[in-house]
C-alpha positions as CSV (number, residue, x, y, z in Angstrom):
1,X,96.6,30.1,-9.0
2,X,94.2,33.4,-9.8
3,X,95.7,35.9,-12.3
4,X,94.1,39.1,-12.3
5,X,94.1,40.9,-15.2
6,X,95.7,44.3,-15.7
7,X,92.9,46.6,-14.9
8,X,92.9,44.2,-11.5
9,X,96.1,45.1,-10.9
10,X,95.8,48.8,-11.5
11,X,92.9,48.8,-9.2
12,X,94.7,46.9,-6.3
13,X,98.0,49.0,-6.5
14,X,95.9,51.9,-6.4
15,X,94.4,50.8,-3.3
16,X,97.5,50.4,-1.9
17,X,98.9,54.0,-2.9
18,X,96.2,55.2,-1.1
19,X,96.2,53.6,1.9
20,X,100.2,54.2,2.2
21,X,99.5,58.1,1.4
22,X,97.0,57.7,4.2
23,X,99.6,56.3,6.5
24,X,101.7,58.9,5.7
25,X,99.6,61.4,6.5
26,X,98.6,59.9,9.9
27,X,102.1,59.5,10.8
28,X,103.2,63.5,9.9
29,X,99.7,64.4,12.0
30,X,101.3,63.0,14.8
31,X,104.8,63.9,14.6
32,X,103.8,67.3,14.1
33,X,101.6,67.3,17.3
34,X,104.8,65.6,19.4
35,X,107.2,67.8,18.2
36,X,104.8,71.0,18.9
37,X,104.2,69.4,22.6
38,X,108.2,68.8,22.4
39,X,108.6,71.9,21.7
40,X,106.5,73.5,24.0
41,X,107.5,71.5,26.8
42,X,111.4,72.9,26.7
43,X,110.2,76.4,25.5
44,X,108.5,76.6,28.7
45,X,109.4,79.9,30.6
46,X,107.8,81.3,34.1
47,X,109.5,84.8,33.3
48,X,109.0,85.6,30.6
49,X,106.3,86.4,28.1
50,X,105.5,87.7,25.2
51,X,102.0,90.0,25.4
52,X,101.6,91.4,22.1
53,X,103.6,91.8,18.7
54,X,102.7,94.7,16.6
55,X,104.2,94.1,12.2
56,X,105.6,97.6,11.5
57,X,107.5,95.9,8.3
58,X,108.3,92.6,6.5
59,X,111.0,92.2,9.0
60,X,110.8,95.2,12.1
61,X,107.9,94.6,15.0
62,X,107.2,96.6,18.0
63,X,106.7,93.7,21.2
64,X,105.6,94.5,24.6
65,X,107.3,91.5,26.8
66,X,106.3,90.8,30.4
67,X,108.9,89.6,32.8
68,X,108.6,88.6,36.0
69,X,104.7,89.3,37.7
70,X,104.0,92.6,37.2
71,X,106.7,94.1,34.7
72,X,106.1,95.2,31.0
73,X,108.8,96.6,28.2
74,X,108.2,97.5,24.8
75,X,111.3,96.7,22.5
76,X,111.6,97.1,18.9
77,X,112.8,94.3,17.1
78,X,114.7,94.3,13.9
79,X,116.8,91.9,11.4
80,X,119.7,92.6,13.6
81,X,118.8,94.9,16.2
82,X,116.4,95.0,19.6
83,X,116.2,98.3,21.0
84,X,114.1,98.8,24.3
85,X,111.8,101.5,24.1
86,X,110.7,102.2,27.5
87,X,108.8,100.3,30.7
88,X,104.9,100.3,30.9
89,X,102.8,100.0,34.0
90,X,100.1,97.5,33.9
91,X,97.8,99.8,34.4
92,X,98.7,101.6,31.1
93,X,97.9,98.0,28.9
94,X,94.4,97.2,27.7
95,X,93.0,93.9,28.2
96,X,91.3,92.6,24.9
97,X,89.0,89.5,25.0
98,X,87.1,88.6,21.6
99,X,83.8,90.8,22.7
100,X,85.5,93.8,22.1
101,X,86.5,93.2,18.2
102,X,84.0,94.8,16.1
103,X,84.1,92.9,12.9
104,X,81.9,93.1,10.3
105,X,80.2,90.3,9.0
106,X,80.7,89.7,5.4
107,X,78.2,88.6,3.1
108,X,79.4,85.8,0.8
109,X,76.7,86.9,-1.8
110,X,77.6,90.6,-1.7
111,X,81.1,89.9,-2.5
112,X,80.2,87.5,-5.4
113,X,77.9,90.1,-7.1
114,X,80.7,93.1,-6.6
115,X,83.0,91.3,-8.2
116,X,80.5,89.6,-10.7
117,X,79.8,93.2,-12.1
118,X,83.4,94.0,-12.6
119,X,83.2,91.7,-15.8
């Protein structure tokens, strides 16, 4: 019979903590992905949609909603509350595709030496 000798042994039960944390880790990937398709799947709603949500504070937003084809509200939303604040045409909404976002590339380096100088 082959004993191994301790540092053996610490070496093959490390090998097996690491392929069991990899396990793990494969297995929450996947549940995670089938409950999100789950989730999806019973969330799904023809009439309803939610365009765009605007923060105003840690817990009150401003949403414009579509519902049905062609009709758009704007209701605020708060920890309690949702008050409707009035019907927009779809005329009146701005399409935005990522073209028209004008950010400014930052450089890495520039950033490093700003705050380098600080000290």
């Amino acid at each position: 019979m082959l004993f191994l000798s301790s540092a053996g042994e610490s070496f093959l039960q490390l090998i097996v903590v690491l392929f069991i944390f990899v396990g793990v880790l494969a297995a929450t990937y996947y549940v995670t992905k089938w409950i999100a398709g789950y989730q999806k799947a019973a969330g799904f709603n023809k009439n309803l949609e939610v365009v765009e949500v605007l923060k105003i504070s840690s817990n009150k937003y401003v949403q414009i909603i579509r519902v049905g084809e062609d009709r758009y509200f704007a209701i605020a939303l708060g920890k309690d509350e949702v008050v409707p604040l009035g019907e927009i045409s779809s005329d009146q909404l701005k399409e935005i595709d990522g073209t028209e976002i004008n950010a400014v590339p930052v450089d890495f380096k520039s950033v490093l030496d700003k705050f380098s100088k600080k000290k």
